[in-house]
C-alpha positions as semicolon CSV with decimal commas, in nm:
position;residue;x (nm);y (nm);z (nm)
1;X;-3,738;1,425;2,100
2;X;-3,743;1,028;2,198
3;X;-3,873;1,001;1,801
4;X;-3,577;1,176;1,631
5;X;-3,339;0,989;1,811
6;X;-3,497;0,702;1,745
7;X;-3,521;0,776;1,375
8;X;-3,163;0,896;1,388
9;X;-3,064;0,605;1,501
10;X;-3,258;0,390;1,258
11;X;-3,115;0,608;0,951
12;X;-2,785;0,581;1,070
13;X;-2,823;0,213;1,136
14;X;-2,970;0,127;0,810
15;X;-2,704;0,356;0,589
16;X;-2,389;0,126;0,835
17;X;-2,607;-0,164;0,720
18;X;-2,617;-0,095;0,374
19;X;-2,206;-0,094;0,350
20;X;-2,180;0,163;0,070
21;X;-2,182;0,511;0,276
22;X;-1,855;0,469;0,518
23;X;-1,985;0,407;0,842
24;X;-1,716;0,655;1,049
25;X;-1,911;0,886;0,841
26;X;-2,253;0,829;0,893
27;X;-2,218;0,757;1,279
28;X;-2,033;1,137;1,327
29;X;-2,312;1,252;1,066
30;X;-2,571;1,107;1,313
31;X;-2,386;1,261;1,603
32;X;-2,393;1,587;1,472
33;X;-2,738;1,565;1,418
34;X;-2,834;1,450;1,778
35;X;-2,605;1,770;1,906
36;X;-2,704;2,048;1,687
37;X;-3,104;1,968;1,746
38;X;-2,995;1,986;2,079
39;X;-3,161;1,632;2,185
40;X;-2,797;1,610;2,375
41;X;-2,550;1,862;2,496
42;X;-2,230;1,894;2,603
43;X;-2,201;1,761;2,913
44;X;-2,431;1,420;2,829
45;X;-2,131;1,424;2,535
46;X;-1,802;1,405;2,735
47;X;-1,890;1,353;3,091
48;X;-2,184;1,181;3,136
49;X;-2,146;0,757;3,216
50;X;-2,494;0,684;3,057
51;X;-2,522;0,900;2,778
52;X;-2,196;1,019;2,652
53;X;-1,868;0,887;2,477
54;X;-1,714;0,614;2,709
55;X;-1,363;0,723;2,760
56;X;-1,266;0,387;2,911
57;X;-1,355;0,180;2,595
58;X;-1,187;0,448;2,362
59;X;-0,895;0,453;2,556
60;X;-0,795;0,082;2,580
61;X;-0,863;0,063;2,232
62;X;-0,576;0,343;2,161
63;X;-0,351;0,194;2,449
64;X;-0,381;-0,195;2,326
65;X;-0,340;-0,045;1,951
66;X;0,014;0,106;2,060
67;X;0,116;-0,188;2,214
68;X;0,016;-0,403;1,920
69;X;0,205;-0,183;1,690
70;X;0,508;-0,186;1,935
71;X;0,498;-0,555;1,966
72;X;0,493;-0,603;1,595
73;X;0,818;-0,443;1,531
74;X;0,925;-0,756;1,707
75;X;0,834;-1,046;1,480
76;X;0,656;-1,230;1,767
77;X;0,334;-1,241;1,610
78;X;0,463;-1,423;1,267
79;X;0,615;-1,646;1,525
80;X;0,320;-1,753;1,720
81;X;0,132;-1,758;1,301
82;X;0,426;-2,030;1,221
83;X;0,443;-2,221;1,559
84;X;0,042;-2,263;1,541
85;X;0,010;-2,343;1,152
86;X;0,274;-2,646;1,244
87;X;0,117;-2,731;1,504
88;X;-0,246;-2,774;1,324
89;X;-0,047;-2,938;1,074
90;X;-0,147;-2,689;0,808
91;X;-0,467;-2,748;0,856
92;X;-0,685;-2,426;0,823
93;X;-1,001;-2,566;1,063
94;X;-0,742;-2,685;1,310
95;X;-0,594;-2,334;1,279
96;X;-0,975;-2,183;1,370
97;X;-1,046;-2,418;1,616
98;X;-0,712;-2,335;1,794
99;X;-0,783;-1,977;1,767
100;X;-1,150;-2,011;1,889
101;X;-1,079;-2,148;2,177
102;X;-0,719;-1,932;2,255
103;X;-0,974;-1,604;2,190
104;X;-1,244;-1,758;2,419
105;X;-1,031;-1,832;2,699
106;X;-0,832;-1,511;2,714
107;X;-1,195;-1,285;2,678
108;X;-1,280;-1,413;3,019
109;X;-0,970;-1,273;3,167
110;X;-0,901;-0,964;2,970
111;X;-1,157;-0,784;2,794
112;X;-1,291;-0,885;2,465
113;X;-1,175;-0,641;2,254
114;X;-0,766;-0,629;2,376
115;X;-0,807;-1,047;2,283
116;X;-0,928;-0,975;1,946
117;X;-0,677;-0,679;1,898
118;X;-0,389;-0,964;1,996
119;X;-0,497;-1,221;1,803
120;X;-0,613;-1,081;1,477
121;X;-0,258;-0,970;1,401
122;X;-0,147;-1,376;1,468
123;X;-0,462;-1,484;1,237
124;X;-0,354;-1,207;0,963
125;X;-0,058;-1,402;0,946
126;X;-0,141;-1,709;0,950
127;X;-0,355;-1,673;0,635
128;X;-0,166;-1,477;0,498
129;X;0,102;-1,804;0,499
130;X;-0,146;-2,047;0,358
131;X;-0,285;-1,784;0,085
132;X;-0,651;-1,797;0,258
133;X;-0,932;-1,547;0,329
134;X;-0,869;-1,439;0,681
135;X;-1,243;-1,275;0,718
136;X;-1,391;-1,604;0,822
137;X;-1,149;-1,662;1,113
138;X;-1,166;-1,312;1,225
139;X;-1,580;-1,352;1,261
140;X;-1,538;-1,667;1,430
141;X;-1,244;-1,493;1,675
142;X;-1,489;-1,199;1,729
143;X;-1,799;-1,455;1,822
144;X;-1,579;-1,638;2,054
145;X;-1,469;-1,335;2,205
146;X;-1,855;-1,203;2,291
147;X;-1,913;-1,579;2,413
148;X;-1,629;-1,618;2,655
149;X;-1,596;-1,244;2,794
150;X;-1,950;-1,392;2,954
151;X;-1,763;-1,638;3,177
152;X;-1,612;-1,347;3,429
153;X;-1,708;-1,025;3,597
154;X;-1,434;-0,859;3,392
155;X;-1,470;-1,017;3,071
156;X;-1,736;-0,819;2,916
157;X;-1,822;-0,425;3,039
158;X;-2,203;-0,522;3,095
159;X;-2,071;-0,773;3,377
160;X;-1,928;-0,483;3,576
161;X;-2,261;-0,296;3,568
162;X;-2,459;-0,610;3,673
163;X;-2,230;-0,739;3,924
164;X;-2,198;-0,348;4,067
165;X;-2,616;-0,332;4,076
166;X;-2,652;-0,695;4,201
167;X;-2,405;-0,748;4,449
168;X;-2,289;-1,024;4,271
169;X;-1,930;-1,143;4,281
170;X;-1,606;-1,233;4,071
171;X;-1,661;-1,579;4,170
172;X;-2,028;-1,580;4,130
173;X;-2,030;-1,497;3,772
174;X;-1,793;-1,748;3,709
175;X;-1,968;-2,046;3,919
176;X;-2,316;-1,971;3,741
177;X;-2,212;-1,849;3,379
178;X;-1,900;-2,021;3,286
179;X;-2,048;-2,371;3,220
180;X;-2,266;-2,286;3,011
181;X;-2,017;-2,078;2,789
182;X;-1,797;-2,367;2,793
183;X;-2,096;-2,548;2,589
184;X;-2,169;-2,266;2,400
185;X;-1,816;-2,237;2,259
186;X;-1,794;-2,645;2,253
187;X;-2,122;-2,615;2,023
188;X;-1,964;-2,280;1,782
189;X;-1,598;-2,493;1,750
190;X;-1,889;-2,781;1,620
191;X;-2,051;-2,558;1,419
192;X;-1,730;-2,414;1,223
193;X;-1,731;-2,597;0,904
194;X;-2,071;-2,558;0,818
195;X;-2,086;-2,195;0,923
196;X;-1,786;-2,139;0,697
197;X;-1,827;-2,409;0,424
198;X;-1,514;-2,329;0,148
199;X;-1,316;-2,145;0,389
200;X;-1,052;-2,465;0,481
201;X;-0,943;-2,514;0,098
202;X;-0,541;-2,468;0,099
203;X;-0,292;-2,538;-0,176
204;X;-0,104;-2,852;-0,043
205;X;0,258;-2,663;-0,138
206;X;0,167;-2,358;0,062
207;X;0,120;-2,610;0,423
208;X;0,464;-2,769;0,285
209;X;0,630;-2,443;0,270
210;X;0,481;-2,326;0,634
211;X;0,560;-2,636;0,753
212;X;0,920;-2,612;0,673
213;X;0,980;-2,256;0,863
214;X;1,154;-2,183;1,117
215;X;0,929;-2,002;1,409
216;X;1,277;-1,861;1,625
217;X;1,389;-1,686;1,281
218;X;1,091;-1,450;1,244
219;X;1,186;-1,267;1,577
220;X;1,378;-0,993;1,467
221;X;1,444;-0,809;1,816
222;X;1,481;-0,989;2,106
223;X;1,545;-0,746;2,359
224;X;1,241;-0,569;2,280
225;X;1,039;-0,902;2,298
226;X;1,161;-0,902;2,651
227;X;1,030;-0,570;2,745
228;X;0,736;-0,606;2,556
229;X;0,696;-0,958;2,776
230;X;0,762;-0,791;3,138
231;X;0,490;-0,472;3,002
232;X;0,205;-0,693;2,883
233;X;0,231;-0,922;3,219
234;X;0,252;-0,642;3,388
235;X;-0,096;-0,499;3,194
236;X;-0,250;-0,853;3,181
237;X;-0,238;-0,865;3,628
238;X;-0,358;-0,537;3,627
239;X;-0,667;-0,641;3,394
240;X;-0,710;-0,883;3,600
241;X;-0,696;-0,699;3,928
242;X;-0,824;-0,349;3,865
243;X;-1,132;-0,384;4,131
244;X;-0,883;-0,447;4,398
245;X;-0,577;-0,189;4,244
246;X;-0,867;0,079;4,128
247;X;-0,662;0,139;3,774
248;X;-0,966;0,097;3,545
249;X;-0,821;-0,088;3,233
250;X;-0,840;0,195;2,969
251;X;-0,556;0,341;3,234
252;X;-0,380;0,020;3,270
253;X;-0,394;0,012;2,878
254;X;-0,257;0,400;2,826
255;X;0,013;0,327;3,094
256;X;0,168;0,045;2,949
257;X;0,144;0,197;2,599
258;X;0,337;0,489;2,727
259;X;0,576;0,255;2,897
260;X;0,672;0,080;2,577
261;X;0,686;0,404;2,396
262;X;0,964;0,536;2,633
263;X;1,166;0,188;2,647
264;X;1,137;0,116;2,281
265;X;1,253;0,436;2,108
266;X;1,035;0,368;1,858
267;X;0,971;0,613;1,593
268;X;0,626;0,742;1,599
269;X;0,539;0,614;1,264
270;X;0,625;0,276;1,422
271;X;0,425;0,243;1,703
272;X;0,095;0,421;1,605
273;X;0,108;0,196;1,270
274;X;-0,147;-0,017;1,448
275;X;-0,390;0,227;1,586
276;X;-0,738;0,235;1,352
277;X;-0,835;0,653;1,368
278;X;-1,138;0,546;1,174
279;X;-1,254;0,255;1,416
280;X;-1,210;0,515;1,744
281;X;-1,406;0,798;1,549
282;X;-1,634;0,561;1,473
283;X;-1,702;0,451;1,823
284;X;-1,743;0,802;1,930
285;X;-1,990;0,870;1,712
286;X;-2,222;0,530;1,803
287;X;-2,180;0,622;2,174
288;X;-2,333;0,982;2,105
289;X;-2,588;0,841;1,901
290;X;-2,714;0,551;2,151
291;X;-2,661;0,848;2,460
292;X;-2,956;1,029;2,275
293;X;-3,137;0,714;2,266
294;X;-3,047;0,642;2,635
295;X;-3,122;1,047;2,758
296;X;-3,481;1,056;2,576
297;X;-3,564;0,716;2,729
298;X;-3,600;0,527;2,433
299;X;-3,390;0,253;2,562
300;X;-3,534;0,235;2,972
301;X;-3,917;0,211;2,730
302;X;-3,798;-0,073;2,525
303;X;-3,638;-0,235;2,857
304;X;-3,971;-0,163;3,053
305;X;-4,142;-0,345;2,816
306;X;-3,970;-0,645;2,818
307;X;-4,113;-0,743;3,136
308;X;-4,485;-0,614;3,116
309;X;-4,593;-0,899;2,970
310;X;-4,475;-1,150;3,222
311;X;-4,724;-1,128;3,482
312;X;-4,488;-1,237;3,751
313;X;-4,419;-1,568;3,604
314;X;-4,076;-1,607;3,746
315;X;-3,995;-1,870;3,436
316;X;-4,147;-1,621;3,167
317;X;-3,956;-1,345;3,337
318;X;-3,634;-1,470;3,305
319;X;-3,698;-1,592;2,937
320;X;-3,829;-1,269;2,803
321;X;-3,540;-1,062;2,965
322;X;-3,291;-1,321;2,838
323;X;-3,445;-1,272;2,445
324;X;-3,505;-0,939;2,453
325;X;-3,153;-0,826;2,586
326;X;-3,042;-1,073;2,325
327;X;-3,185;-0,871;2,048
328;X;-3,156;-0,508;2,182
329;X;-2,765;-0,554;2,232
330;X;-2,742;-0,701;1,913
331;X;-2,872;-0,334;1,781
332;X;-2,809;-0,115;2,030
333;X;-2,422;-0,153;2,245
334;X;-2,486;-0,346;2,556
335;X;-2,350;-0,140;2,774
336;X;-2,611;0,128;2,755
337;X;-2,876;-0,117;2,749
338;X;-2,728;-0,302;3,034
339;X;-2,720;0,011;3,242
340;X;-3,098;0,109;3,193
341;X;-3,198;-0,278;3,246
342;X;-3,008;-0,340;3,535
343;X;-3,228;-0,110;3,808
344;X;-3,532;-0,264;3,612
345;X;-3,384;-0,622;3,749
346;X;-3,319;-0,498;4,070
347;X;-3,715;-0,396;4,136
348;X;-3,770;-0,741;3,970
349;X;-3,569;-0,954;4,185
350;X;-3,812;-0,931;4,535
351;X;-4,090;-1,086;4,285
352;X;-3,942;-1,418;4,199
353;X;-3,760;-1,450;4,570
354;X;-3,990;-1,726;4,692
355;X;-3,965;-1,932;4,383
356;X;-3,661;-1,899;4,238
357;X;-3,339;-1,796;4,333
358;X;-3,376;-1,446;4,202
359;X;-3,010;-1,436;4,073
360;X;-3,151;-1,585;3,760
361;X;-3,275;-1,258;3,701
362;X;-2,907;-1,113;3,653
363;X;-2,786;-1,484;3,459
364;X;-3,072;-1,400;3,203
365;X;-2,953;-1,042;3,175
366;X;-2,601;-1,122;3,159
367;X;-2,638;-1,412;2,898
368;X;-2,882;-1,171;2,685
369;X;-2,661;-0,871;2,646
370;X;-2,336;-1,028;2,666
371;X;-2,449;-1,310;2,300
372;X;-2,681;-1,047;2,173
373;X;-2,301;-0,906;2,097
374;X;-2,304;-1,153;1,802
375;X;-2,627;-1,044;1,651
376;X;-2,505;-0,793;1,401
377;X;-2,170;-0,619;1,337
378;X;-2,256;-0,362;1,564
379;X;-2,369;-0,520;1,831
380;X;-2,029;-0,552;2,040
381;X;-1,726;-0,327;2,050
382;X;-1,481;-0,645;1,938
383;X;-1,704;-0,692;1,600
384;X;-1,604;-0,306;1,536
385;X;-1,270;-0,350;1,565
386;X;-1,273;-0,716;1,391
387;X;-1,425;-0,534;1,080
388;X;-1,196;-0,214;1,098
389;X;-0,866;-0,455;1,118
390;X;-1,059;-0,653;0,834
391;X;-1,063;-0,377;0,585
392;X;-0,730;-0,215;0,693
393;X;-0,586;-0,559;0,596
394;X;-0,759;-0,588;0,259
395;X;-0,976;-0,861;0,389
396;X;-1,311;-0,665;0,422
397;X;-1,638;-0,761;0,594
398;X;-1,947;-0,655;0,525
399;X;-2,201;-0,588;0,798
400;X;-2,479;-0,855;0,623
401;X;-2,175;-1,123;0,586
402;X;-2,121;-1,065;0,961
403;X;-2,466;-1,023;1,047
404;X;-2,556;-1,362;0,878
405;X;-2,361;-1,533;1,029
406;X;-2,367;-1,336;1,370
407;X;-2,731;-1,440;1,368
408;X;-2,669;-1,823;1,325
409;X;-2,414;-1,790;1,614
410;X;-2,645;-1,607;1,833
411;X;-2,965;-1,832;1,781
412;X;-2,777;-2,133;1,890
413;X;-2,646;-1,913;2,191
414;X;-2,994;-1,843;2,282
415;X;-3,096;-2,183;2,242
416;X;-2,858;-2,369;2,496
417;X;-2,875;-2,043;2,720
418;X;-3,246;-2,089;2,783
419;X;-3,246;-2,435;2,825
420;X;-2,916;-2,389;3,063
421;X;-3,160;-2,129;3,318
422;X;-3,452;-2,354;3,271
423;X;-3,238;-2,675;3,365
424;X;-3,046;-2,494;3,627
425;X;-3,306;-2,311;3,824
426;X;-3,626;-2,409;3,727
427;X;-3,650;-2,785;3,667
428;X;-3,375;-2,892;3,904
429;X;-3,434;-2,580;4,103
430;X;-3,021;-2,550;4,188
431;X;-2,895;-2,192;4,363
């Protein structure tokens, strides 16, 4: 069975790849398949953590979606798309450099795809104003958003797992990984205008005309702005604090949805105008595809691998899990992979504990899943929704555009992240 799921998978994979089949259809097709055979059932569907749907990523998609399409009927996003085109001065790369590092900094506190949901509406806009493609500053909002969701334990889903299986702390992931994602996301704001040459071209008379707006007019409903305001800090500290409150943030995400749908009085029409059916069928179907990867032990063989060929090198250890989580997550969603790697870690960790501090282990896998996010379209849940919002807004991605670039991105990521571990706990020998 481990062979038709992997062939499934590769099928369904190449046909999402190839951008002319719709890929909500191919990944339910692929689903079906993997149920009917029956390589999975039921149960591994709806209930299981390591095989089935997860709930908690479809969830906060739906619940950030309604508040998205609540807070729109506001006007607060055209006025944050006004007050940030002033202040770049019109500038389009000052624009994508602003929103780089405003989507990096808020993935380490929330999770990275309720930053990209809040600011692709904002970037939408903003191009929209200066009569630009907006597809190259989604990409680049959606690769900062896999890079700085690496900083913190809650920032990316793969964190929780690791920190849960290592023992490993808020403030540990953040004293060990966030410097080097500050360089990483130093090096991609660098990198922007030749990874988007031709994409920072505006007609001088549309900057005049943004320039001369007023941000305070576009907010058409003030009151709601306020309750929107009180809801989303309200979400936000929850986010933030959902080890210590035990609201997981899918529930923190439905709640506050269903807050602002009782204290708006919006009309349904209004509210789910946001939400992307296609992008949470489409998730659904990838997570019952990968399960019947994960069940048949197709993903726990690849893992195994990756460390057969070390020898016990505590160096070559760390470097192979580092790659080859890198390029497995950029294929397969992390947080499968991450929870069939993680107990391999664990019985790896006692083997490097007299030369190294074994942490490293976890860093590596961390780092590896958490970039390999910017490998390929599919590779991290905030690249789905980047390329659903894409084509729902008429500015359409396709998977090799991403994927090209994605792999640029996640080279350089690999790059500094191995020379980072190698600097850090090897040569210098720091705990």
């Amino acid at each position: 069975m481990s062979a038709v799921a992997g062939t499934v998978f590769v099928v369904a994979f190449a046909l999402i790849a190839n951008d002319r089949v719709n890929k909500t259809l191919v990944a339910l097709t692929g689903a079906a398949i993997v149920v009917t055979l029956p390589i999975i059932n039921s149960h591994d569907v709806f209930y299981s953590h390591e095989t089935g749907i997860d709930w908690d990523v479809v969830f906060l998609l739906l619940g950030m979606m309604i508040i998205v399409g609540v807070l729109r009927q506001t006007g607060v996003f055209e006025y944050v798309a006004i007050w940030a085109a002033k202040r770049a001065k019109g500038s389009p790369l000052r624009i994508m450099i602003l929103l780089v590092a405003v989507t990096a900094l808020a993935s380490a506190l929330l999770d990275n795809v309720t930053t990209v949901l809040l600011i692709a509406p904002v970037t939408l806009l903003v191009c929209d104003r200066l009569a630009i493609s907006a597809a190259p500053f989604l990409m680049a909002e959606a690769f900062a958003s896999n890079i700085g969701g690496t900083a913190t334990l809650v920032g990316d889903p793969p964190n929780i797992l690791i920190a849960s299986k290592g023992d490993l702390s808020f403030n540990d992931f953040l004293v060990h990984l966030a410097p080097i994602v500050l360089i990483v996301t130093a090096v991609l704001i660098l990198m922007l205008p030749r990874l988007f040459p031709g994409a920072f071209t505006v007609d001088p008379e549309r900057v005049a005309d943004v320039m001369s707006l007023e941000e305070r007019e576009a907010i058409r409903d003030p009151a709601l702005l306020i309750k929107c305001g009180a809801v989303l800090v309200a979400v936000f500290a929850a986010f933030v604090a959902h080890a210590q409150i035990h609201l997981e943030p899918s529930l923190v995400a439905m709640l506050g949805a269903g807050m602002l749908i009782v204290i708006s009085r919006l009309e349904r029409a209004d509210y789910l105008s946001s939400v992307e059916w296609d992008t949470l069928l489409f998730f659904a179907g990838l997570f019952i595809v990968v399960g019947a990867l994960v069940k048949t032990g197709v993903v726990k063989q690849f893992a195994k691998l990756t460390v057969t060929v070390t020898g016990g090198n505590a160096l070559l250890t760390t470097m192979v899990i580092l790659a080859a989580s890198l390029v497995i997550s950029g294929f397969v969603n992390n947080v499968p992979y991450a929870a069939a790697m993680a107990p391999i870690v664990a019985d790896l960790v006692p083997s490097v504990r007299d030369h190294v501090n074994p942490d490293v282990l976890w860093w590596a896998l961390a780092l590896g899943t958490d970039f390999g996010g910017n490998l390929t379209a599919v590779g991290a849940s905030a690249n789905v929704v980047v390329l659903g919002i894409a084509r729902a807004a008429d500015n359409p991605i396709s998977f090799w555009e991403f994927t090209r670039k994605g792999t640029v991105v996640t080279v350089m990521s690999f790059g500094l992240a191995g020379l980072y571990l190698w600097l850090r706990y090897f040569a210098v020998g720091s705990a």
